[in-house]
PALUM-907115 format. One record per residue (C-alpha): z, y, x; residue in one letter. Coordinates in steps of 0.001 Angstrom, whole numbers, plus 500000, padded with zeros to 6 digits. Layout:
// residues N
ZYXA
...
END
This chain:
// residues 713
500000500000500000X
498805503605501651X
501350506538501418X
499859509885500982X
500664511980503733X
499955515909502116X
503408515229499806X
505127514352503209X
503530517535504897X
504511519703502409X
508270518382502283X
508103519178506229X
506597522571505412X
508740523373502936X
511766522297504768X
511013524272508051X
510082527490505741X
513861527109504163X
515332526514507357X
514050529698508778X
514640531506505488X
518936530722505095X
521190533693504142X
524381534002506297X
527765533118503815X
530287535583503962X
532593533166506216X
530048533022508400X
528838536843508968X
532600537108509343X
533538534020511888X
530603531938512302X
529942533013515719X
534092531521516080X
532533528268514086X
529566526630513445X
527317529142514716X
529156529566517790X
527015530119520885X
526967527119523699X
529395528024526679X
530810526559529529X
534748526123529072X
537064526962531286X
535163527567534709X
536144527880537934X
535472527083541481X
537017524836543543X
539008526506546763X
536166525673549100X
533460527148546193X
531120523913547131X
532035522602543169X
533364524034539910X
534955522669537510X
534984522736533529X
536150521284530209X
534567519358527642X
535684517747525116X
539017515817525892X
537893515878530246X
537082518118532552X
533855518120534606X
533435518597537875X
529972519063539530X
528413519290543186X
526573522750543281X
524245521280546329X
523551518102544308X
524190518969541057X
526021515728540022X
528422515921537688X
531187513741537178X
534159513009534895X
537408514430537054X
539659513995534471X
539906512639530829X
542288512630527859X
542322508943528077X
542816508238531666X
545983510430531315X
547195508515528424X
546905505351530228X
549875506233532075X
552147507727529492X
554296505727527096X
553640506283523262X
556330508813522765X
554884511159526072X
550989510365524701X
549022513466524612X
546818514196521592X
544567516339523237X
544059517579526820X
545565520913527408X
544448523732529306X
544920522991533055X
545037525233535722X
543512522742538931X
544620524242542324X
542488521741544139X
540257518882542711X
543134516214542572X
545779518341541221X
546460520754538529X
549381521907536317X
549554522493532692X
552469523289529754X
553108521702526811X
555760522431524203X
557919524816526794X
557682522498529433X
555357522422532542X
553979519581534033X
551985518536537206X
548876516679536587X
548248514785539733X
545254512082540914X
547190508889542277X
543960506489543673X
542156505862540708X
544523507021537888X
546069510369537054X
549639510549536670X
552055513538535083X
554727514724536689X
557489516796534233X
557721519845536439X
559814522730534472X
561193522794531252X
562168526093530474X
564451527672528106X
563828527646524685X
561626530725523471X
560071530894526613X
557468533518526560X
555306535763529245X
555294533161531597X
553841533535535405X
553823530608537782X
554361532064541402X
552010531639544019X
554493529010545740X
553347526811542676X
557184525922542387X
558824529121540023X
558203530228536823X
558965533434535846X
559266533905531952X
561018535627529175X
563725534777526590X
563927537641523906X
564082540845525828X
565513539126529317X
564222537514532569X
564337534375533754X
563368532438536940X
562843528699536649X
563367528011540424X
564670524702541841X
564994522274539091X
566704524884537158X
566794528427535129X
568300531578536101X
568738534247534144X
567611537454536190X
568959540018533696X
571360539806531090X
571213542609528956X
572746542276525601X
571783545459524127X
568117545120521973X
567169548408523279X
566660547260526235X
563599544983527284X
563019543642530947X
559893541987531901X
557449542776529317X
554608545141528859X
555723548744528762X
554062552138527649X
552954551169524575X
550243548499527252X
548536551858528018X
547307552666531547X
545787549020531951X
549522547611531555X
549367543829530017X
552743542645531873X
555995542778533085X
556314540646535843X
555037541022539105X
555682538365541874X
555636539281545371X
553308537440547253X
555915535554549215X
557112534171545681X
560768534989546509X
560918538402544599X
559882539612541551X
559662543126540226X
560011543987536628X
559732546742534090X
563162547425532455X
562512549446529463X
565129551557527148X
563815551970524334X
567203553357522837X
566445556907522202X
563266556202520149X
563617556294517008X
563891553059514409X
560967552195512468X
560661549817509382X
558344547123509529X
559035545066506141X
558226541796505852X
557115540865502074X
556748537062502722X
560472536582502036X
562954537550498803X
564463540010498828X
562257541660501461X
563794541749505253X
563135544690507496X
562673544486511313X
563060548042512887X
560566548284516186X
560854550821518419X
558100553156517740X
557660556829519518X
555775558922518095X
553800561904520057X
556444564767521052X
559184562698520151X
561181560985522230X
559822558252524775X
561369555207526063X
562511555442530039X
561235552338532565X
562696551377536055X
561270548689537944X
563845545987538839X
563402544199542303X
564797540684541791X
565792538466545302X
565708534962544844X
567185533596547963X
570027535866547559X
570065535904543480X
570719539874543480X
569127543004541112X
568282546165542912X
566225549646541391X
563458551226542829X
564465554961543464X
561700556477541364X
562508560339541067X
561256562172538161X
561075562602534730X
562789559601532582X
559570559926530438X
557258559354532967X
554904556782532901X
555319554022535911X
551799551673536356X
549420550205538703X
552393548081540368X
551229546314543672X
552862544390545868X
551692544731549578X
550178541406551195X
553645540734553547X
555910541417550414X
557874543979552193X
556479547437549888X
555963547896546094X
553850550484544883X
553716552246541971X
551442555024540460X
554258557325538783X
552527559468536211X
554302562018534269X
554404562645530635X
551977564991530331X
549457562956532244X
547846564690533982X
549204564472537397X
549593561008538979X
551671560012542163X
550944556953544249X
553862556120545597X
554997553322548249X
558197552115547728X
560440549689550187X
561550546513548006X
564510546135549816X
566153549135549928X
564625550080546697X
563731553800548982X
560735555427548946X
558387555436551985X
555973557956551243X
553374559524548686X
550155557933549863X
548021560217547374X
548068562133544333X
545421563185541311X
545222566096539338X
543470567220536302X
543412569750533582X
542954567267530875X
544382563946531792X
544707561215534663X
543996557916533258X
545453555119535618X
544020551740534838X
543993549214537706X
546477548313540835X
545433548600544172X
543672545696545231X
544330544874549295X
541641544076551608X
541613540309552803X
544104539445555333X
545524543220555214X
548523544703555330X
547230548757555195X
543571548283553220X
543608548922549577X
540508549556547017X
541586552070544738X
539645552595541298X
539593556204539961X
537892558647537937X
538124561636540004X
534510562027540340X
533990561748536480X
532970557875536958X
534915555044537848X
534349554481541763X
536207552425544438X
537718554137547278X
538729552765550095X
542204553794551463X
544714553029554461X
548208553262554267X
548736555912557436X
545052557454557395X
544489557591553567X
541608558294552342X
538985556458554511X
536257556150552157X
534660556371548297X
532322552880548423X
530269553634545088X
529035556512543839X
526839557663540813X
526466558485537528X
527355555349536695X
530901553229536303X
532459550228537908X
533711547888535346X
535206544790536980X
535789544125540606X
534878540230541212X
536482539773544389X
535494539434548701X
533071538200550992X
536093538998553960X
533191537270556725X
530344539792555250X
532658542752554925X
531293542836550870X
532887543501547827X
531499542315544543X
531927544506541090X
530132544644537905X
528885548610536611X
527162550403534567X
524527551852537181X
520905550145535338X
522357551539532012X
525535551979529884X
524114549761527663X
524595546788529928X
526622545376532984X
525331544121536101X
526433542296539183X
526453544041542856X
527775543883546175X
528337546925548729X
529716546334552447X
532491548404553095X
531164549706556504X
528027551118555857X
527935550873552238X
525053549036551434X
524685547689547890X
522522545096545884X
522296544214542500X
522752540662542390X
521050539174539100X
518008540119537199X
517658539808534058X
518562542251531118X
521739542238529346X
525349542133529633X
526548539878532882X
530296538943533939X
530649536618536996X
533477534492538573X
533221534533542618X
534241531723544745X
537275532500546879X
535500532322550051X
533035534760548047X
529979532592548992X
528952531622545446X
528923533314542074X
528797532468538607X
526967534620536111X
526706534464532921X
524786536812530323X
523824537371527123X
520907539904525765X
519359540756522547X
517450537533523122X
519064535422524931X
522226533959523361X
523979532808526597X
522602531837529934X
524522530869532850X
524045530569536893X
525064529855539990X
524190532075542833X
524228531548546533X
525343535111547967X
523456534280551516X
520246533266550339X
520460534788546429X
518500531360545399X
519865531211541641X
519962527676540096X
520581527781536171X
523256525287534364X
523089526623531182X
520995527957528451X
522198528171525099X
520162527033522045X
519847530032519538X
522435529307516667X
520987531758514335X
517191530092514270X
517159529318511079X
518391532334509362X
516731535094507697X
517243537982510946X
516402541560510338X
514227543927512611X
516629545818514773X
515566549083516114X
517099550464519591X
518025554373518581X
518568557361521097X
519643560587519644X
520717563586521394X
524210565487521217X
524304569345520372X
524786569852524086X
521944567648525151X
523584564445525598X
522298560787524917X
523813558510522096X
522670555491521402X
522785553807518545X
521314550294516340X
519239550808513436X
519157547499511147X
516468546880508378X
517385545113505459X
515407541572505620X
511447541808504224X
511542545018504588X
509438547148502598X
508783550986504257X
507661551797500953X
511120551419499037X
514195553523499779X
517616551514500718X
521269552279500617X
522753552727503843X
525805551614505768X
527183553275508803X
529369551387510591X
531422553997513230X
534510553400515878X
533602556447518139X
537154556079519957X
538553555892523476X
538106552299524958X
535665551133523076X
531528550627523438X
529698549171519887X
526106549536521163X
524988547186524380X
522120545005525215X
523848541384523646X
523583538815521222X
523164539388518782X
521707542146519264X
522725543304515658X
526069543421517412X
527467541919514330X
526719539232511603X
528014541364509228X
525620543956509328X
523366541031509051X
524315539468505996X
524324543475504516X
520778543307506093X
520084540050504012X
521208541949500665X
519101544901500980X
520849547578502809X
520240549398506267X
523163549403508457X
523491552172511519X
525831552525513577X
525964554786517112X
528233555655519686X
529285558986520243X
530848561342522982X
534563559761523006X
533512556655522977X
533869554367526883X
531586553753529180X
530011557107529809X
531712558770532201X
534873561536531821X
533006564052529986X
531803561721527572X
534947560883526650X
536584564232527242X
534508566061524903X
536956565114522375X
539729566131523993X
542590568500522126X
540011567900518628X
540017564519518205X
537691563678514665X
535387566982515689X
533062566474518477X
532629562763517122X
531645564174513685X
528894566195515044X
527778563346517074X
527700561170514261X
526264563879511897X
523128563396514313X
522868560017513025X
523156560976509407X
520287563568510167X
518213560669511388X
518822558408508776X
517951560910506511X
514783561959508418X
513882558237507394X
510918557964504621X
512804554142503623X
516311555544503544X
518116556887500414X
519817560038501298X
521824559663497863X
523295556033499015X
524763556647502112X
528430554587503008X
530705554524505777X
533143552331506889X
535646551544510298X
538851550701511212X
541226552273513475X
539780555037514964X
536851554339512651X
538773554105509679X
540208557905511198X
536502558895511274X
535614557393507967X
538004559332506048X
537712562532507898X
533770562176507175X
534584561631503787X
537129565060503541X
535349567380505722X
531413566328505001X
532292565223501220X
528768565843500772X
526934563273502828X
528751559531501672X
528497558698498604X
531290555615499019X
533401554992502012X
536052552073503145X
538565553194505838X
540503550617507026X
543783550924508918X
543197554484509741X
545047557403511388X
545819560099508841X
548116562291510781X
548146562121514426X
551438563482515038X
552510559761513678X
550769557887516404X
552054556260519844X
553031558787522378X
550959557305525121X
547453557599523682X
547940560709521618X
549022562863524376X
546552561888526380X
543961563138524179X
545522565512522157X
548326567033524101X
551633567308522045X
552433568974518620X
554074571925520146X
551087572240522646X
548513571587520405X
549506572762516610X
545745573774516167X
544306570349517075X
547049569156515452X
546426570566512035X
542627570420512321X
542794566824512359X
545791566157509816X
544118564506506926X
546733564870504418X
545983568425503101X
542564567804503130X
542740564910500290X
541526567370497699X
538118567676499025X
537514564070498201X
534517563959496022X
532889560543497082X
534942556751496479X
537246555953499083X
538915552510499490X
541726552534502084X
542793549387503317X
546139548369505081X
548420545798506802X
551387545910505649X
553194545082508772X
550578547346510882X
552752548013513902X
549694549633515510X
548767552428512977X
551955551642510798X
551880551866507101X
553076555138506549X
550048556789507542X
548300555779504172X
550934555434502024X
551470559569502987X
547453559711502084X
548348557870498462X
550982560352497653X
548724563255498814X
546502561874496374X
548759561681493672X
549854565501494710X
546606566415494301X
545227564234491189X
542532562972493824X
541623559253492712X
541539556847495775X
541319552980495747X
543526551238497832X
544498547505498675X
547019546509501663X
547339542790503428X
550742541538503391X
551543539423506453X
548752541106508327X
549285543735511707X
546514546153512437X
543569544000511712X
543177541700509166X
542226538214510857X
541585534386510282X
540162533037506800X
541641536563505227X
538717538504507398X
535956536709505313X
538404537950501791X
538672541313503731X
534842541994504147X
533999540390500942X
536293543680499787X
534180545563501202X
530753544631500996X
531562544976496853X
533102547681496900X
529457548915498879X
527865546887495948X
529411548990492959X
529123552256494007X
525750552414496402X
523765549842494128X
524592551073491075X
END
């Protein structure tokens, strides 16, 4: 019996046409690229010590392959471990391990750490520290035998076989070990181990003169509050020492820092030989910053090695980083030149050098090549719209870019600095990884990524670049709603951050930037979004044009955009939304009170109303204080501006925001109410400053609705 083939053609047709043609769900514009649409990486690289093999995870092993041969072999697995371990130490899956050579590696596992160690043919584990219980910011030591760690707000060294408690303060306004300042001024930690592993300095923060502040938490009955220490700008500011903790002889000492108590103490380095501690003192108007070398033992300090100045604000982000096998070489990383640059300094001779220079910004420093005198850093110098790898030699400052290809590249260099991983992404190219011989350059690829998104319905995406009133380039995205017709006019979205510390628009995948915008894309809207002066990654007077005014500058920029959009024969001028969080839900409803006439909807989302109610730290820094500043102050106080409100505004919440705390828009809602201004309004309890998880895809559905009722209709 003969089978037609045409039905079967058409099925295979018809199949391939559907497959190209699927809409994105809301769960997956929100986390697909978390889930099932998650790009192909390589987990958990890194290079062995002598950089001739790296190693990686997979699913229940880790991998380790021969860069000259490019074998790759099974180093460890889940069940090679297991066959070791009695039923009741049996591990269900293979934690993260940290290898410090191929045959040995540690990892932790319900508060305790253990050693994971290759014995022949088998791998055997080795209980190595069980630490106290609520054990948190832990460091292991370089001496790969302490722990340092936290128990509420006090330090502890797991030393020995057993746990000492460094501090014990009883007070809860006082915190030692953790991140201080609010984790401005590139602060992430607490701890810092000397090199030698037998000291460790620590912030100590009192936070006792800043004032209480609610944070309710609705998940219980009755209700329970949990005060956190919040200061707010010109109000008072918690004080930080650094402790200097001796673990031969078990003793606390201070460093002598002189100054304000409200200065701001960062960029903590220990020298190589363990025997100085420095620390970039900044005071509390930031804009003058000390570099400071302190002795650890007598707590004394040595000398000022340099200072910076500005008339705006000194923004500290890195510690020095020491030259190899040097006790007096540092790379500093500053903006003094209006870019971020390495200098090169020496302890007695100071400044010996500035090793980049440009219009452009170093990112990342990667590490040494000590034998080629190189260092190796990621910038901005093609274009701020992507990241690149380089080297320069610190003698005669020669510098090569070190891949090729378009896009946004991070690397990983081998200790010995002879090979480096890079890995990019670009608008299309989802993922793409190699290895790279620094003498020769030869590249050899070991991965690229399958597109994820193939068989969805993707929208044109048009690269935008709009000039400033002062002559300036923005760039922005400009996303066409799928089968797009130039002879129909669409609502529009504009999606906006414009804030400090943050870029929206680079050369990535996808290079929407976003699903979301996609799946708006997918039901018939345009989405734009741009970043303007303010925003990172452009230099100082980018992102000082905003300074003293914050909500102004970024307006105009973004009043560019609207002018484009509107310029557009396919957009409807009449249907124009906006929506961001944070700082962009800030600019959303300042758009919507001081421009009333240009959105016709907006959704603002955890936003700053008044700024005199934000952190200390990052307020200051771009605003000044209240008493300074009452101008910008005023100008960009929301609340008595409700009553210009003529579009629909949805304001969205967390109600345990310790970030941009509650209060901001609750004042906004009675503002409202002062003013009989109509606002929607909807809060997530058990949520912080973002809303996250499975409640991101109910959060977005909010909003795209919300976009639905009042641009489509």
């Amino acid at each position: 019996m003969k089978f037609s083939k045409i039905p079967l053609l058409l099925v295979v047709f018809s199949s391939l046409l559907y497959g190209q043609n699927q809409k994105f769900t809301m769960a997956e514009a929100v986390n697909g690229l978390r889930s099932n649409l998650a790009v192909k990486n390589i987990s958990q690289f890194s290079w062995t010590p002598d950089g001739k093999s790296y190693i990686q995870g997979a699913r229940n092993a880790y991998l380790i392959t021969d860069v000259k041969s490019a074998k790759t072999d099974t180093l460890v697995s889940l069940s090679r471990i297991n066959k070791n371990l009695d039923d009741s130490r049996k591990l269900k899956s293979l934690p993260p391990v940290k290898f410090i050579s191929p045959n040995k590696g540690y990892f932790a596992q319900t508060g305790t750490y253990h050693w994971l160690e290759k014995s022949g043919n088998d791998w055997k584990v080795t209980p190595w520290a069980a630490l106290n219980s609520g054990a948190a910011n832990t460091v292991v030591l370089e001496d790969q035998k302490s722990i340092a760690y936290t128990v509420a707000n006090n330090l502890y060294l797991h030393r020995n076989g057993k746990s000492v408690a460094v501090t014990q303060d009883t007070d809860p306004g006082i915190v030692n070990g953790q991140a201080v300042h609010r984790q401005e001024f590139g602060i992430s930690g607490g701890i810092f181990p000397a090199p030698d592993s037998d000291k460790i300095a620590f912030y100590r923060m009192d936070e006792r003169m800043v004032t209480d502040y609610p944070i309710i938490d609705w998940s219980v009955t009755p209700a329970k509050n949990a005060n956190i220490k919040y200061p707010m700008a010109g109000a008072a500011s918690h004080h930080v020492t650094l402790g200097v903790y001796n673990a031969k002889s078990e003793t606390t000492s201070y460093l002598n820092i002189d100054g304000d108590q409200e200065q701001y103490l960062t960029a903590v380095t220990w020298s190589p030989d363990s025997r100085f501690i420095f620390v970039g003192v900044l005071n509390r108007d930031q804009n003058h910053l000390q570099m400071n070398q302190y002795d650890a033992a007598s707590g004394n300090l040595v000398k000022t090695i340099f200072e910076e100045k500005s008339d705006r604000y000194v923004e500290p982000q890195h510690p020095l980083l020491f030259f190899p096998n040097s006790n007096t070489d540092f790379i500093w990383q500053s903006q003094r030149t209006g870019y971020n640059h390495l200098f090169h300094y020496h302890l007695d001779k100071g400044l010996v050098s500035q090793m980049t220079k440009g219009d452009w910004l170093v990112t990342d420093i990667l590490g040494f090549n000590e034998k080629k005198k190189e260092i190796y850093f990621a910038a901005t110098k093609e274009t701020p719209q992507e990241r690149h790898l380089y080297r320069v030699n610190w003698n005669n400052f020669k510098m090569q870019r070190l891949d090729e290809a378009p896009g946004m590249h991070s690397g990983i260099l081998s200790k010995d600095g002879s090979m480096l991983y890079n890995v990019y992404t670009n608008a299309t190219t989802p993922r793409s990884a190699q290895l790279i011989n620094t003498q020769t350059l030869k590249s050899q690829n070991i991965l690229t990524a399958e597109n994820p998104l193939k068989n969805y319905l993707r929208p044109e995406i048009k690269n935008v670049t709009l000039k400033a009133d002062d002559g300036t380039d923005l760039y922005g995205k400009l996303i066409l709603p799928t089968n797009f017709d130039p002879n129909m006019k669409y609502p529009v979205i504009v999606y906006l951050y414009n804030g400090p510390h943050l870029q929206l628009v680079t050369n990535s995948f996808p290079q929407s930037g976003n699903l979301w915008y996609e799946y708006m894309a997918q039901n018939g809207y345009i989405v734009f979004t741009m970043d303007g002066r303010g925003s990172s990654n452009r230099g100082l007077k980018f992102e000082q044009a905003v300074f003293r005014n914050l909500g102004e500058t970024e307006m105009n920029d973004q009043l560019q955009g609207v002018n484009y959009l509107k310029s557009l024969p396919y957009v409807d001028a009449d249907r124009m939304g906006i929506h961001g969080w944070s700082f962009g839900g800030f600019m959303t409803t300042s758009f919507m009170l001081k421009h009333p006439e240009v959105f016709k909807a907006g959704v603002a989302g955890g936003p700053v109303i008044d700024w005199r109610m934000y952190e200390i730290m990052y307020t200051e820094r771009y605003m000044d204080t209240p008493e300074s500043n009452p101008e910008g102050y005023a100008q960009s106080n929301l609340l008595d501006k409700v009553q210009n409100l003529k579009g629909k505004l949805l304001m969205i919440h967390g109600a345990q925001d310790n970030v941009v705390v509650w209060q901001h828009s609750v004042n906004f809602l009675k503002a409202a109410v002062d003013h009989g201004i109509q606002v929607d309004y909807f809060v997530y309890p058990g949520h912080e400053h973002n809303v996250m998880g499975k409640d991101r895809v109910h959060l977005m559905q909010k909003v795209t609705d919300y976009f639905d009722q009042h641009l489509k209709n």
